[in-house]
N, CA and C atoms as an extended XYZ file, in Angstrom:
423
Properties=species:S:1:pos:R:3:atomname:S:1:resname:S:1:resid:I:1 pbc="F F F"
N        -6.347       73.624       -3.801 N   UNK     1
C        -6.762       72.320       -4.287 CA  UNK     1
C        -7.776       72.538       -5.412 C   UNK     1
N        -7.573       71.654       -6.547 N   UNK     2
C        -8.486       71.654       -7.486 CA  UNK     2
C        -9.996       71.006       -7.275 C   UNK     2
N       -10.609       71.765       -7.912 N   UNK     3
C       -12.389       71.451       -7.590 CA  UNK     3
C       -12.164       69.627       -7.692 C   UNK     3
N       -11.740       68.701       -8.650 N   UNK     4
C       -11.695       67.595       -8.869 CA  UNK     4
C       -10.868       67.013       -7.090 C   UNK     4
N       -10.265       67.273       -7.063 N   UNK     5
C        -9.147       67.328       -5.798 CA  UNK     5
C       -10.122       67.221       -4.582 C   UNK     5
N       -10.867       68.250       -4.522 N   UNK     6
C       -11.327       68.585       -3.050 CA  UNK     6
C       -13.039       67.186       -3.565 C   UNK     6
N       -13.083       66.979       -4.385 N   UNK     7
C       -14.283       66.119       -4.575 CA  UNK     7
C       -13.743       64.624       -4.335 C   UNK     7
N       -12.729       64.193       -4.750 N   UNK     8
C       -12.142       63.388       -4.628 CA  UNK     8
C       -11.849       62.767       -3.007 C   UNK     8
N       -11.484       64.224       -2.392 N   UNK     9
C       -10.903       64.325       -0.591 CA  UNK     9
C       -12.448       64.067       -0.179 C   UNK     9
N       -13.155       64.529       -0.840 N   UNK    10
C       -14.664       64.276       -0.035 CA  UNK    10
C       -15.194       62.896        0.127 C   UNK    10
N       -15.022       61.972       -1.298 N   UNK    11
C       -15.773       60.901       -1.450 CA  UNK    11
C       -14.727       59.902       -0.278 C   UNK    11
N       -13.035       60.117       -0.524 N   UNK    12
C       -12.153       59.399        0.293 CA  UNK    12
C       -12.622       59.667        1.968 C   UNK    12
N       -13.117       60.865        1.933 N   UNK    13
C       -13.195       60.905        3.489 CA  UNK    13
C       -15.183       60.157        3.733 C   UNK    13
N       -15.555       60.366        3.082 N   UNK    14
C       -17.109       59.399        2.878 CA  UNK    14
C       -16.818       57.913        3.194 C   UNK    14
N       -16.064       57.644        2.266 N   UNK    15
C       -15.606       55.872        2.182 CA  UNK    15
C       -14.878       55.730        3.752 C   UNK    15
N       -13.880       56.348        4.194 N   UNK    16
C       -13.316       56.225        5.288 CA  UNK    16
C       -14.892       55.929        6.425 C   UNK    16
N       -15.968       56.883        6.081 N   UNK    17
C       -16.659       56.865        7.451 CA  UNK    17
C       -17.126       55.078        7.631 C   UNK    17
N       -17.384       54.571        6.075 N   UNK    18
C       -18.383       53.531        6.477 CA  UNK    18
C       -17.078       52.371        6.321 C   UNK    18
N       -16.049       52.273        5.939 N   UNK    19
C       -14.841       51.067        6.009 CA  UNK    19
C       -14.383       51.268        7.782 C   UNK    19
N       -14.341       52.441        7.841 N   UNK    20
C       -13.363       52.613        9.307 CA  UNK    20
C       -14.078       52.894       10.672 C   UNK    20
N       -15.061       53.195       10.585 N   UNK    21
C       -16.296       53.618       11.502 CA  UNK    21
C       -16.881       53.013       11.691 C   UNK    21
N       -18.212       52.546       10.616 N   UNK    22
C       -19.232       51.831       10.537 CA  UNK    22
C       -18.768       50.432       10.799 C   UNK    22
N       -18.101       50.179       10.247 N   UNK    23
C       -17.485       48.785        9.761 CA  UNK    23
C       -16.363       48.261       10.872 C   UNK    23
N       -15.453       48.728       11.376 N   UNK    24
C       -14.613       48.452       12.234 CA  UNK    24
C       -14.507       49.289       13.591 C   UNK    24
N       -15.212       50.308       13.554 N   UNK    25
C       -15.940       50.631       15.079 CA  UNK    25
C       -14.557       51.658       15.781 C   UNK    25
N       -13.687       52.084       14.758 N   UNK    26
C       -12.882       53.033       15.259 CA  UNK    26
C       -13.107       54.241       15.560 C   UNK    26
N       -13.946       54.575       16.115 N   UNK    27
C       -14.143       56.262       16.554 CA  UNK    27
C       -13.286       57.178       16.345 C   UNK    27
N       -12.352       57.170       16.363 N   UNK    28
C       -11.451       57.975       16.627 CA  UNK    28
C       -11.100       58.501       15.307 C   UNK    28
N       -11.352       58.213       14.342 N   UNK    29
C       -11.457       58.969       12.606 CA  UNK    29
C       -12.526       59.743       12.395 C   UNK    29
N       -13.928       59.597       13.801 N   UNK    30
C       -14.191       60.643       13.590 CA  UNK    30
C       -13.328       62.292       14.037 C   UNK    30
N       -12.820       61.960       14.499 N   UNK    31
C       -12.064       63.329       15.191 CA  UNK    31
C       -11.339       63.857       13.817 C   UNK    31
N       -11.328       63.062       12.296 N   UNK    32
C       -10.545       63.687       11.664 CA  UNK    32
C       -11.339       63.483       10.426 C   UNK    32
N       -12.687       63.267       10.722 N   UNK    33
C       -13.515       63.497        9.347 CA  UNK    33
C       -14.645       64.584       10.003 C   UNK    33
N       -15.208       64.579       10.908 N   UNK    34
C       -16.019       65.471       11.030 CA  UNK    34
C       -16.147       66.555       11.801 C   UNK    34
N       -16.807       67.586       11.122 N   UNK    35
C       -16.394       69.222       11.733 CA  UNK    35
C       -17.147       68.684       12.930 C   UNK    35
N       -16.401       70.105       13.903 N   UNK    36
C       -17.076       70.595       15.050 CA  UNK    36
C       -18.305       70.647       15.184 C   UNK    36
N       -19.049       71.474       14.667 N   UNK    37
C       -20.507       71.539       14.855 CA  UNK    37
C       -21.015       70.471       13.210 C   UNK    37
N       -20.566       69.714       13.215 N   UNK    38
C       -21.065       68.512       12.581 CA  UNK    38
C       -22.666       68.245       12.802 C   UNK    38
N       -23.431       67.424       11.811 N   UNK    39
C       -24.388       66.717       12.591 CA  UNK    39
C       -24.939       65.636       11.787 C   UNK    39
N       -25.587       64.795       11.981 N   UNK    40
C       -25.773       63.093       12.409 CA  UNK    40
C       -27.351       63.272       12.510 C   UNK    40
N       -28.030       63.534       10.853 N   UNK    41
C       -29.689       63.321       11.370 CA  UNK    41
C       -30.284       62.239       11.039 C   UNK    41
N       -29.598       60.965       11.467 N   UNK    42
C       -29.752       60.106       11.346 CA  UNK    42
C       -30.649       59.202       12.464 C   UNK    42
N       -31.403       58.338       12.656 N   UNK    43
C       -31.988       57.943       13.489 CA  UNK    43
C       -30.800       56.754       14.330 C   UNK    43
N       -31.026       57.202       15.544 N   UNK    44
C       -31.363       57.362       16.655 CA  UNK    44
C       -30.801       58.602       17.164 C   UNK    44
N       -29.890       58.932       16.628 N   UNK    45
C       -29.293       60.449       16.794 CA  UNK    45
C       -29.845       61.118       16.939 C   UNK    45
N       -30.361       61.518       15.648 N   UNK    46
C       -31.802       62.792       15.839 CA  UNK    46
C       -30.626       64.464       15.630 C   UNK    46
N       -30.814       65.295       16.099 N   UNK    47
C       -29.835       66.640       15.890 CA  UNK    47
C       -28.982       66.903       16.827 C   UNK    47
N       -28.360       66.092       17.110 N   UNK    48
C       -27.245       66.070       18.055 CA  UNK    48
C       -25.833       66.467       17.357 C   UNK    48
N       -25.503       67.632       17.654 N   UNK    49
C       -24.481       68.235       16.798 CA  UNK    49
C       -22.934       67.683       17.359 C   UNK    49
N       -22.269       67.531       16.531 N   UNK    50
C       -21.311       67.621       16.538 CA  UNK    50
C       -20.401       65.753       17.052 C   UNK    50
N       -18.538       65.710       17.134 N   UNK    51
C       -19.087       64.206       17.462 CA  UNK    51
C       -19.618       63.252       18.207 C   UNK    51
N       -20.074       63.738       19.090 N   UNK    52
C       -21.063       62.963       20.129 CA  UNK    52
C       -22.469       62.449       19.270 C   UNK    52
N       -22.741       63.104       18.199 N   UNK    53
C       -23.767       62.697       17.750 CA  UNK    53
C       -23.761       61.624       16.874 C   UNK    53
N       -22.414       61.523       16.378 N   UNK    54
C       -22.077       60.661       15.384 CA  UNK    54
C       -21.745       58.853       16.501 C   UNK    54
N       -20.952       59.649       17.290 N   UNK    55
C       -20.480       58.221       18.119 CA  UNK    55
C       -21.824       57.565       18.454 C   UNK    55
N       -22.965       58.197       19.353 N   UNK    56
C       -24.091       57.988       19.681 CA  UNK    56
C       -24.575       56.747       18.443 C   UNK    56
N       -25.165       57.568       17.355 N   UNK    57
C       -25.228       56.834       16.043 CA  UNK    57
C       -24.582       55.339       15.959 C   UNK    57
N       -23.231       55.433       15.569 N   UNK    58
C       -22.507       54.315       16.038 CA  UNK    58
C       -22.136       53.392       16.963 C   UNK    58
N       -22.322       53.788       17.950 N   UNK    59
C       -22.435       52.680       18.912 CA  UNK    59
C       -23.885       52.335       18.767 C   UNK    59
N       -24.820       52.897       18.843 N   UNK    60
C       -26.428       51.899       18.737 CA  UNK    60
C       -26.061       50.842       17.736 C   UNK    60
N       -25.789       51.280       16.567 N   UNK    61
C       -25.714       50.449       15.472 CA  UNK    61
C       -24.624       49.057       15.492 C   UNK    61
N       -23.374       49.173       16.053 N   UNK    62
C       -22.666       48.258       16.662 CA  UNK    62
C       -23.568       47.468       17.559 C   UNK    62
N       -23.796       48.179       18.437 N   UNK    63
C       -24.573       47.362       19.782 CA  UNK    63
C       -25.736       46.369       19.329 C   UNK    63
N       -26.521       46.815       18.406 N   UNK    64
C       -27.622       46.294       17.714 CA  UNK    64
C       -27.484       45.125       16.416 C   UNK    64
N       -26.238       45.240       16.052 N   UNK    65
C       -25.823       44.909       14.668 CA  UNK    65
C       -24.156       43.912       14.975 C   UNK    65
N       -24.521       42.659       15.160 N   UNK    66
C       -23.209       42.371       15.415 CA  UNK    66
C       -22.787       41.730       14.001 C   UNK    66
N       -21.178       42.326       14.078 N   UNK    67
C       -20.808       41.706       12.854 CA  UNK    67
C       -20.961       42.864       11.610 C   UNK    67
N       -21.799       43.898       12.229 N   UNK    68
C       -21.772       45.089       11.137 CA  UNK    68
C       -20.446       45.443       10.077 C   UNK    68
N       -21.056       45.073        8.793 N   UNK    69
C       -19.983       46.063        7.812 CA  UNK    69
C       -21.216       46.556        6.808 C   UNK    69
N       -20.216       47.449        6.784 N   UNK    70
C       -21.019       48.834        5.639 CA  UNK    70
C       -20.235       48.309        4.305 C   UNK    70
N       -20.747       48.629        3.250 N   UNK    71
C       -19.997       47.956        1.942 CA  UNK    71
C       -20.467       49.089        1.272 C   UNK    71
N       -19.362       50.048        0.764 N   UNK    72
C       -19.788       51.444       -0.404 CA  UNK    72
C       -19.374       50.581       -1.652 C   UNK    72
N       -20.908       50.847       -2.120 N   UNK    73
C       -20.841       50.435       -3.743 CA  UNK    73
C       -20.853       51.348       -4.497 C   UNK    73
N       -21.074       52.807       -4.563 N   UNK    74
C       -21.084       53.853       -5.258 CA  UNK    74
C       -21.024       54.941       -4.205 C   UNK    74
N       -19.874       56.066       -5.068 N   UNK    75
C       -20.073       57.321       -4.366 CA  UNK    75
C       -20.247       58.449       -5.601 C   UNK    75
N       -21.164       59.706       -5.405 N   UNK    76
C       -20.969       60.515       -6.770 CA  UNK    76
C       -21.265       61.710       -5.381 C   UNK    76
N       -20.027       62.476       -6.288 N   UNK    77
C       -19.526       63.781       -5.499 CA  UNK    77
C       -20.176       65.085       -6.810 C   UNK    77
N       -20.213       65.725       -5.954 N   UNK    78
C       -20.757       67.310       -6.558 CA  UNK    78
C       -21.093       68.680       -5.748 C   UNK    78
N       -20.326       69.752       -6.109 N   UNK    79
C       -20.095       70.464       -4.877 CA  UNK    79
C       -19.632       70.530       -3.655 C   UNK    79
N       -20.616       70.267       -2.516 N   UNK    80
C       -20.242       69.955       -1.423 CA  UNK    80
C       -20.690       68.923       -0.576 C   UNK    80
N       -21.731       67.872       -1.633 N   UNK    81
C       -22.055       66.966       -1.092 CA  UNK    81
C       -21.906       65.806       -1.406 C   UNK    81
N       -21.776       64.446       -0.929 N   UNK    82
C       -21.424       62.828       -1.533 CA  UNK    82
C       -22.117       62.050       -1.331 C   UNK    82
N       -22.811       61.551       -2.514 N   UNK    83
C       -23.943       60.755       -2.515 CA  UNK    83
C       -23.367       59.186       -2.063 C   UNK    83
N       -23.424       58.527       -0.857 N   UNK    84
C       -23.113       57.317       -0.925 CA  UNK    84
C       -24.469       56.031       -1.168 C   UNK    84
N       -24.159       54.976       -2.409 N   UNK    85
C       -24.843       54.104       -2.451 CA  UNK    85
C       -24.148       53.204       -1.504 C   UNK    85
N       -24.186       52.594       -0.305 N   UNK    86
C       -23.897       51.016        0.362 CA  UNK    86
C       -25.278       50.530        0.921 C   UNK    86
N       -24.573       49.147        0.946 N   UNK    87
C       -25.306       48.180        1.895 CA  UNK    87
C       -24.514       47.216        2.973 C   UNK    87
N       -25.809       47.398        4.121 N   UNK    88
C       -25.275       47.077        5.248 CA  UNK    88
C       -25.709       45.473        5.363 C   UNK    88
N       -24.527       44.823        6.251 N   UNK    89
C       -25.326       43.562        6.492 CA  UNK    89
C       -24.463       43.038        8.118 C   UNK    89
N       -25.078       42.282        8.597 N   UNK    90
C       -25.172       41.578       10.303 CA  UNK    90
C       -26.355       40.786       10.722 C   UNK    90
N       -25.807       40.414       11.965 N   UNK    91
C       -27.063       39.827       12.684 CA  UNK    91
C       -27.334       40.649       13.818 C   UNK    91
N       -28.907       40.858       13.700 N   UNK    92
C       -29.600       41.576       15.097 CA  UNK    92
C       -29.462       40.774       15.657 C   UNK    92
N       -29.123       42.035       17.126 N   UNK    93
C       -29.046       41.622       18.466 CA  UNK    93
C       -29.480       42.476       18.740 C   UNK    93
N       -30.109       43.511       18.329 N   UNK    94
C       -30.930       44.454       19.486 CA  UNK    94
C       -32.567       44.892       18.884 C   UNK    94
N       -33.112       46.016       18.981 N   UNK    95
C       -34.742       46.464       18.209 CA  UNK    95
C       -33.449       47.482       17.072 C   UNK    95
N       -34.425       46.995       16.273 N   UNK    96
C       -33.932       47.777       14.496 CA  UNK    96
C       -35.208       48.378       14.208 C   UNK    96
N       -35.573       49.432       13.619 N   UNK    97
C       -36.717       49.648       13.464 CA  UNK    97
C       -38.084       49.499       14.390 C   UNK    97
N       -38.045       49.050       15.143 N   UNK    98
C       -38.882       48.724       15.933 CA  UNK    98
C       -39.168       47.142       16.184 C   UNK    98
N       -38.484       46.469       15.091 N   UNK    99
C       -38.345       45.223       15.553 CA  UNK    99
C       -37.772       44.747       16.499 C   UNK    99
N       -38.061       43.734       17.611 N   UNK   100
C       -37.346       43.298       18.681 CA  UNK   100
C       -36.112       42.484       18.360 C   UNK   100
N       -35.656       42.295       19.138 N   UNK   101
C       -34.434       41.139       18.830 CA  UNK   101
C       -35.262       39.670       19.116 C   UNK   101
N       -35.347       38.693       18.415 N   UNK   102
C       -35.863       37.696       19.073 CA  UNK   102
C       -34.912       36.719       20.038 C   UNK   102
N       -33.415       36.565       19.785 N   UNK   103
C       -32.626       35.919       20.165 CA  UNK   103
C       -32.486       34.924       18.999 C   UNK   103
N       -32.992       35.317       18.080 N   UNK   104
C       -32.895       34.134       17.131 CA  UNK   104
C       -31.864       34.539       15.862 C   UNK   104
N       -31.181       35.951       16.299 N   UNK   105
C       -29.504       36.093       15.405 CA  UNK   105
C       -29.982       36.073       13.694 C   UNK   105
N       -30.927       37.229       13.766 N   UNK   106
C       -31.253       37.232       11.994 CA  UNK   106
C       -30.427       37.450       11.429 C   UNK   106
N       -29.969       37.245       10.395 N   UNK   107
C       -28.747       38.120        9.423 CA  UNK   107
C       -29.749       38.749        8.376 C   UNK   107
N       -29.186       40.362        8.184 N   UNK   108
C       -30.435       40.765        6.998 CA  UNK   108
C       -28.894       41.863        6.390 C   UNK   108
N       -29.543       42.308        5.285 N   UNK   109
C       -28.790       42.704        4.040 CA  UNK   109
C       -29.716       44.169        4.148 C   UNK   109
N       -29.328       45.141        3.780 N   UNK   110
C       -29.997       46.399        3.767 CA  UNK   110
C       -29.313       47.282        2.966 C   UNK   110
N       -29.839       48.045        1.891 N   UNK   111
C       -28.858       49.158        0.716 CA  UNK   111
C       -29.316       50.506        1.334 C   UNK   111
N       -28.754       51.111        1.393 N   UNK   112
C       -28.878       52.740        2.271 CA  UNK   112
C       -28.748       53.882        1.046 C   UNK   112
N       -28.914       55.027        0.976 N   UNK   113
C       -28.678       55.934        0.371 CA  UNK   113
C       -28.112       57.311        1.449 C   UNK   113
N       -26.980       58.159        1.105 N   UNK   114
C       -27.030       59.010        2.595 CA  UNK   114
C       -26.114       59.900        1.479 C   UNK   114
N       -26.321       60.842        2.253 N   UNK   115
C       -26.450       62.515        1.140 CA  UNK   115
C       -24.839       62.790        2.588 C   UNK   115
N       -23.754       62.978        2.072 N   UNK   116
C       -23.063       63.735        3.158 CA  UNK   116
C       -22.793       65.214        2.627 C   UNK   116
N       -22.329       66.293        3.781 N   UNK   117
C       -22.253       68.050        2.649 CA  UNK   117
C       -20.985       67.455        3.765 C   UNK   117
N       -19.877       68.589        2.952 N   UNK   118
C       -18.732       68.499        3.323 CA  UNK   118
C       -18.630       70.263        3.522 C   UNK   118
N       -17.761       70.558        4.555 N   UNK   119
C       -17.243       71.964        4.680 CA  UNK   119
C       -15.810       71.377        4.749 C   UNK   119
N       -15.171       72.663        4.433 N   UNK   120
C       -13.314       72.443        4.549 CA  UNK   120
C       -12.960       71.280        4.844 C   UNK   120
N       -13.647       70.042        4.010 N   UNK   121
C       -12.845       68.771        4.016 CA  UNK   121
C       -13.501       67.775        5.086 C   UNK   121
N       -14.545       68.619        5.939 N   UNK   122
C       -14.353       67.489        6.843 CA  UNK   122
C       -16.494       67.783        6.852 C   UNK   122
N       -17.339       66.308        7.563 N   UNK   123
C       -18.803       66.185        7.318 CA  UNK   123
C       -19.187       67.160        7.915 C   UNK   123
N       -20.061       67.956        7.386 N   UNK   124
C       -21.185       68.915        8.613 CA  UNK   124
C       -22.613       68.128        8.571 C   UNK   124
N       -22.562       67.176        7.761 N   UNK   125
C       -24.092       67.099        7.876 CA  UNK   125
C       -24.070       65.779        7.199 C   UNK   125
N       -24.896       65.165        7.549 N   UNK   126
C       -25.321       63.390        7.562 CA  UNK   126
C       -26.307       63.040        7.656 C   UNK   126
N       -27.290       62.164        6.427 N   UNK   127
C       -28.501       61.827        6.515 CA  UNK   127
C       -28.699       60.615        5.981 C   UNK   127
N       -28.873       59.565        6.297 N   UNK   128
C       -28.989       58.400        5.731 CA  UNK   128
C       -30.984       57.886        5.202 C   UNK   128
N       -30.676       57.178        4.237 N   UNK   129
C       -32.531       56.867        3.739 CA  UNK   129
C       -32.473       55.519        3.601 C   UNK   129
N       -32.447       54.371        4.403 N   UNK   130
C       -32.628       52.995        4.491 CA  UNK   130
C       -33.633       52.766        4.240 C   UNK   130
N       -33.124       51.357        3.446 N   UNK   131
C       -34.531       50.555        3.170 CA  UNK   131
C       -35.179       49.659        4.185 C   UNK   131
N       -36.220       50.141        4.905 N   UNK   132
C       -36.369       50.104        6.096 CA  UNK   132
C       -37.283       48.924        6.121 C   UNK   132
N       -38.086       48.726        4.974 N   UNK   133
C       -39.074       48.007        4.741 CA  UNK   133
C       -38.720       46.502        4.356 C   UNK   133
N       -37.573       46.816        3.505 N   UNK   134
C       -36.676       45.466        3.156 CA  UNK   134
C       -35.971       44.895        3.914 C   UNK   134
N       -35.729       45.700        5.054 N   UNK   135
C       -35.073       45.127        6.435 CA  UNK   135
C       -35.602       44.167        7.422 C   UNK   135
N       -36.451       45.182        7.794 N   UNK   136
C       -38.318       44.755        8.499 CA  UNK   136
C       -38.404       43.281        7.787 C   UNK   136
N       -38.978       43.564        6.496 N   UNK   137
C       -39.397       42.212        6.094 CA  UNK   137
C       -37.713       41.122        6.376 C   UNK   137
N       -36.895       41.080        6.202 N   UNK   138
C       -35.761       39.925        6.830 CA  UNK   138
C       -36.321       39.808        8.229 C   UNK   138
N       -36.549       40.606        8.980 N   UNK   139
C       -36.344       40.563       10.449 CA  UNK   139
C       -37.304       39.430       11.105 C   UNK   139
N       -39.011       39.743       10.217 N   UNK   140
C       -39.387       39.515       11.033 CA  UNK   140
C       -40.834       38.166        9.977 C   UNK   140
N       -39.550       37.682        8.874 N   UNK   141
C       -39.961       36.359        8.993 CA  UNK   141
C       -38.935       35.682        8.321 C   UNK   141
């Protein structure tokens, strides 16, 4: 596969995580995007290798986030890693940040930044940088 080729397979398999995962809660694409000893240092995860760490990840975020979709607005590939620009949006139903749920069904908007490295096609490594502050502030007036 050509260097353009395998960058291309990277960003397609990036976009897959947050349309098919994030967004529609199919687990089961992780079994065909991310390696074995994968990992997910993402919060609530923390270094939990491989896909248990990722599902973990995802279900909090479902559970917490109803109505969750991820929306990729930019991806830029280079080497072995894929820069995704999206933003997330739902209504809490659970603690986000440390905010509680009030029962009062916020809807908030949030843009993420998350660095993925790719080995032979499939994620080893996952880090997301939310705007945590811009969230917070929806949540909690």
């Amino acid at each position: 596969m050509t260097t353009i080729s395998v960058l291309e397979a990277n960003k397609a398999a990036a976009r897959r995580f947050y349309e098919e995962v994030v967004s529609q809660g199919k687990l089961e694409v992780l079994d065909e995007i991310i390696a074995e000893d994968g990992r997910d240092t993402a919060v609530p995860a923390g270094n939990i290798k491989g896909r248990a760490g990722f599902v973990e990840h995802i279900t909090w975020l479902r559970d917490n986030v109803e109505g969750v979709t991820a929306t990729v607005d930019d991806l830029i590939a280079e080497d072995d890693r894929v820069v995704v620009y999206w933003t997330i949006d739902g209504v809490q139903r659970g603690e986000i940040f440390g905010v509680p749920d009030t029962g009062a069904g916020r809807r908030f908007t949030g843009v993420s930044i998350s660095t993925i490295r790719f080995q032979d096609g499939r994620i080893v490594e996952y880090g997301v940088l939310p705007d945590r502050y811009g969230i917070i502030a929806q949540l909690t007036h």
